[in-house]
N, C-alpha and C positions, 0 to 999 in steps of 0.2 A: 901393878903399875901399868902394865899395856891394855889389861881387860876393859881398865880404867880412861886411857888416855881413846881407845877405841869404841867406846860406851862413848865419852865427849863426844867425840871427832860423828859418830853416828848422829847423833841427837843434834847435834850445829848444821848438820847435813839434810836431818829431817828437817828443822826447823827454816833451814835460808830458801830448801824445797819449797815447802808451806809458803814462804813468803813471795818466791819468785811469783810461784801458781798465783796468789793472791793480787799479786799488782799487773801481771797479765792478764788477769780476768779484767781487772777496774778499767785497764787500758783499753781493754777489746769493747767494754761496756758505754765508756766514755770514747770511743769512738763511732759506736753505733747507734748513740744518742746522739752526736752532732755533724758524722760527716759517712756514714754510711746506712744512710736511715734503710737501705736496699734488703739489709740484712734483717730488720726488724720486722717488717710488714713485706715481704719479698712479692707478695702478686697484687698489693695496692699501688705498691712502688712501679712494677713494671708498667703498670696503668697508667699510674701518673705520668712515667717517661713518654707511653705511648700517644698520651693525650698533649701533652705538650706540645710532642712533634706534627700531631696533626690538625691542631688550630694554627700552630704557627705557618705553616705548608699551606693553609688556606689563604685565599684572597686578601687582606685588609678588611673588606667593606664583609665579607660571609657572616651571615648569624650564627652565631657559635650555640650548638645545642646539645647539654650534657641529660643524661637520666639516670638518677641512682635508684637504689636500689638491691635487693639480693638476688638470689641464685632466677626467682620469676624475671628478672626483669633481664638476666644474664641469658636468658633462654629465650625469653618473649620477644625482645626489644630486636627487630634486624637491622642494625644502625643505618648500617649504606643503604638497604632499600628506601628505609625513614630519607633520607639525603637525597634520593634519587627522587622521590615523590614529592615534600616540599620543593625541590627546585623547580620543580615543573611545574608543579601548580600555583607560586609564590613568582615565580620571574627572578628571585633571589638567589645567591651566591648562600649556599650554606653547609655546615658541617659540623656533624652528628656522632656523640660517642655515646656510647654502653659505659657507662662507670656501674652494673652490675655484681656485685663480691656474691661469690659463692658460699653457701654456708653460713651468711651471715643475720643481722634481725634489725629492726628499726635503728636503734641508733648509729653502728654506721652510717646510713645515712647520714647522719648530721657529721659523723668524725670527719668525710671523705669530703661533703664540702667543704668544709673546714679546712683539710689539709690543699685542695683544690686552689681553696683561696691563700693560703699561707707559700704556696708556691708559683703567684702571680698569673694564676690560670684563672681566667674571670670571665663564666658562660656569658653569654645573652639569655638564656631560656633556660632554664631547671625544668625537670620535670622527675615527680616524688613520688616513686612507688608507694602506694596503698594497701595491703592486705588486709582482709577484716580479722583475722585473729589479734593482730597489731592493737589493733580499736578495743578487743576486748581482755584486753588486759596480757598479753603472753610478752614474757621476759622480754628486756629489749636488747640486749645479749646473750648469745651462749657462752659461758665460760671454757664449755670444752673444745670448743671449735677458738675463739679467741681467746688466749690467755694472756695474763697481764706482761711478757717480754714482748707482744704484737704492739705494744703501745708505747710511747713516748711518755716519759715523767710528766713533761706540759700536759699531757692529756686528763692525767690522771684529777684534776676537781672537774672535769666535764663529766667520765665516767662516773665517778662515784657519787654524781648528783640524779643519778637517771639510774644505778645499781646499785647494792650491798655487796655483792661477790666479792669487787676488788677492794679490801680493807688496806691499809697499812701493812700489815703483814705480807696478806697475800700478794702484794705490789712488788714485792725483792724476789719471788719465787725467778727461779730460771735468772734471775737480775747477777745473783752470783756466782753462777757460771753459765754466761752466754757462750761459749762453746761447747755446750751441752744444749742450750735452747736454742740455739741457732745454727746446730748442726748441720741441718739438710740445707739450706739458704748457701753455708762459707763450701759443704760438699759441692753444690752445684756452681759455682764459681772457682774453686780450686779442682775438685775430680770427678768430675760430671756423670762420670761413668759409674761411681760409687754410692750416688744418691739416687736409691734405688722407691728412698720415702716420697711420693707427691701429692701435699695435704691440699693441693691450691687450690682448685677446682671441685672437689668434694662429688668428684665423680661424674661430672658434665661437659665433661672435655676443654679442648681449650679454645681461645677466644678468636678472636678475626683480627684484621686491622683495625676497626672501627668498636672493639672492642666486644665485639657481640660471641654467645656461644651458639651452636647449633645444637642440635636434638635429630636427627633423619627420621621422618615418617617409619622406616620399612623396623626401626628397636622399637614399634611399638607394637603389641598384641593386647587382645581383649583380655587372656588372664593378666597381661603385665599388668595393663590399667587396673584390674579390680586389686590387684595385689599393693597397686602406688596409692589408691584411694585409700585402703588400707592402714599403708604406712602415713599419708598425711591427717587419717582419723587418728590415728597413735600418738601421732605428734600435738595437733591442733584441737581435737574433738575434745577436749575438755572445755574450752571455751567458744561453744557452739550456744549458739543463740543467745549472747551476752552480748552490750555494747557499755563500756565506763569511760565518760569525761573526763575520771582521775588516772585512765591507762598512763602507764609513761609513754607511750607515744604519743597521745594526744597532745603533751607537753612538747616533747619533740617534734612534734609539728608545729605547734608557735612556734620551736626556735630557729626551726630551718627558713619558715616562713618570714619571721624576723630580719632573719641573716637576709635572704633574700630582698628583699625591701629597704636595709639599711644600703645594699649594694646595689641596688636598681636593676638588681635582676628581675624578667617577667617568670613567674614561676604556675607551676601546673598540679595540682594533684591529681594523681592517675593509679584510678580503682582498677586495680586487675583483675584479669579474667580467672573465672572458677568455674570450675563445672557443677555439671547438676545436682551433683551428690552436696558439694560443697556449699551452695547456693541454697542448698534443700535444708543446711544447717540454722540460716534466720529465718525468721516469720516478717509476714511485710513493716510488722510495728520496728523493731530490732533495726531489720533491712534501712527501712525510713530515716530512723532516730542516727545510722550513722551517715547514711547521705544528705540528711539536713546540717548535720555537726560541719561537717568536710563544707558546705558550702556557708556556714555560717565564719569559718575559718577565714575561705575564702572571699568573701565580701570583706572580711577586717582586713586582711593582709593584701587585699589587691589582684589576689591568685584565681587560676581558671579553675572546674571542677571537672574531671573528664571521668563517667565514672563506663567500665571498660566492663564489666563484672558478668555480662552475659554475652557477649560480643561473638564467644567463640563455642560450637556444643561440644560434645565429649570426644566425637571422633579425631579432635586437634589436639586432645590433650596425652603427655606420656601418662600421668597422676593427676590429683584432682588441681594442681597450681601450673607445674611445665608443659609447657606447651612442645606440641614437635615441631618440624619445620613448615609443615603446612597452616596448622594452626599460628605460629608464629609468623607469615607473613600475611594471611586476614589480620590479625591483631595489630601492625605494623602498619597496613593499608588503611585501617580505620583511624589509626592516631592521628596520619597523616593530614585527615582532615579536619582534625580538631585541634590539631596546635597551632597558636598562634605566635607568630613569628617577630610583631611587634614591642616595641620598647612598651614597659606598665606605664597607665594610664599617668598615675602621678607623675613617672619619669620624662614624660612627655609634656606635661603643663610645666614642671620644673626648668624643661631644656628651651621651653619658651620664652619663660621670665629670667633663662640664661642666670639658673642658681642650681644649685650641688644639692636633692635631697638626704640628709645624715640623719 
């Protein structure tokens, strides 16, 4: 009778266990979905704070100028210098973020405006990192760098219109114990000291005010670079001297530009810089067919075309995409004089005839 009655008393004990664990996770999940998004995407989120704080800190009248992007454009892009240069040569009030993600691939782009916009933060000036592997077909996520607890449910028919990875299934992964996916994020908020994992940066250090990362000339060596060339043939050299229309980027680029255009934003496509090696990968037919595409885009949707793609020779670069810090501010001084700062031309005939384009 007691084996009996402590056999119960166990198994009620496992079971109300199971049940606590279970409706704590939903708790923690159903929090992190609508009031602690910090925890989900922890270095978009800080971005976002960061960006926030510093358009609003800016003048009223400043042109507000965002650049997305991945880890090139984290490394390339030196915000404040960009800020220091347009004001000087503009007469304007402006200011300038790195919306850069480490690690990441074309579609971000489009999440981060997206979430940009969904949190009231509304550029004057886009400008859309380009890469040619992008153009020729390479995933427009990584699964292993972003997995599907990085992403909010709302996300999930944007993703899966532009990927296969995230199924139904795959969607709940890490979903039923967000304190297992979201360990290192609630570590470094509760024992700072204990989160010893830092997936944010993907190895490029961390950012500035303005959002930017550095690179110092002096990490760079001649073996490094033949070794980073290397690693980005590894990565990228399968789709060398390809260009496809039906890329998912190229989709992704109508939608960004879209988005753009429905919100009068003036937007920019910005071809980055590659080195020789990388540059040595198209023939000028390839090369052409995607710089005709990009501007054919940008004649539809109103957008500038800046293509950056030789700007800078090998001794600026860490690998054949990042740039160090020398080469990153040529790159930066060049943009400088190709972005334009003005409201899109429709926005302008619109704001004439004093009507709202939608």
């Amino acid at each position: 009778m007691k084996d009996r009655l402590r056999l119960r008393t166990a198994r009620t004990s496992l079971v109300c266990g199971l049940l606590t664990f279970a409706a704590s996770q939903f708790t923690l999940e159903l929090a992190i979905e609508n009031w602690w998004p910090g925890l989900r995407d922890e270095f978009c989120h800080q971005k976002l704070t960061q960006l926030k704080r510093r358009f609003d800190a800016a003048p009223p009248q400043a042109v507000k100028v965002v650049m997305l992007g991945t880890s090139a454009t984290y490394c390339d892009l030196q915000s404040e210098r960009l800020e220091r240069a347009l004001r000087e040569t503009s007469g304007r009030e402006v200011a300038v973020y790195n919306f850069g993600i480490p690690g990441s691939s074309a579609l971000m782009e489009l999440i981060a405006l997206k979430r940009l916009l969904a949190e009231g933060i509304r550029p004057d000036v886009v400008l859309i990192e380009v890469l040619s592997p992008f153009l020729s077909g390479c995933p427009p996520l990584d699964p292993t760098r972003f997995s599907a607890p990085r992403f909010a449910l709302s996300e999930l028919p944007l993703i899966r219109r532009y990927t296969g990875h995230y199924s139904r299934v795959r969607w709940w992964d890490g979903r039923l114990a967000p304190c297992h996916a979201h360990r290192w994020a609630i570590l470094r908020r509760l024992a700072p000291n204990f989160a010893v994992d830092d997936p944010w940066t993907q190895g490029v250090g961390p950012f500035d005010a303005a959002g930017a990362g550095h690179l110092e000339d002096e990490i760079r060596t001649d073996a490094g670079y033949r070794q980073g060339v290397q690693r980005t043939e590894d990565s990228y050299g399968v789709y060398r001297n390809k260009f496809r229309r039906d890329a998912p980027f190229c989709q992704i680029l109508r939608e960004l530009l879209s988005i753009c255009r429905q919100e009068q934003i003036r937007a920019a496509l910005v071809v980055m810089p590659e080195s020789s090696e990388l540059r040595g990968w198209y023939d000028w037919r390839v090369d052409g067919e995607m710089l005709a595409f990009l501007r054919e885009l940008g004649g539809e949707y109103g957008a500038d075309v800046i293509d950056a793609k030789d700007w800078i020779d090998d001794r600026g670069f860490l690998d054949g995409i990042h740039l160090v810090q020398s080469g990153a501010e040529r790159f930066t001084g060049g943009l400088a004089g190709e972005v334009v700062l003005s409201k899109r031309p429709d926005a302008e005939l619109a704001g004439r005839d004093g009507k709202k384009l939608r």
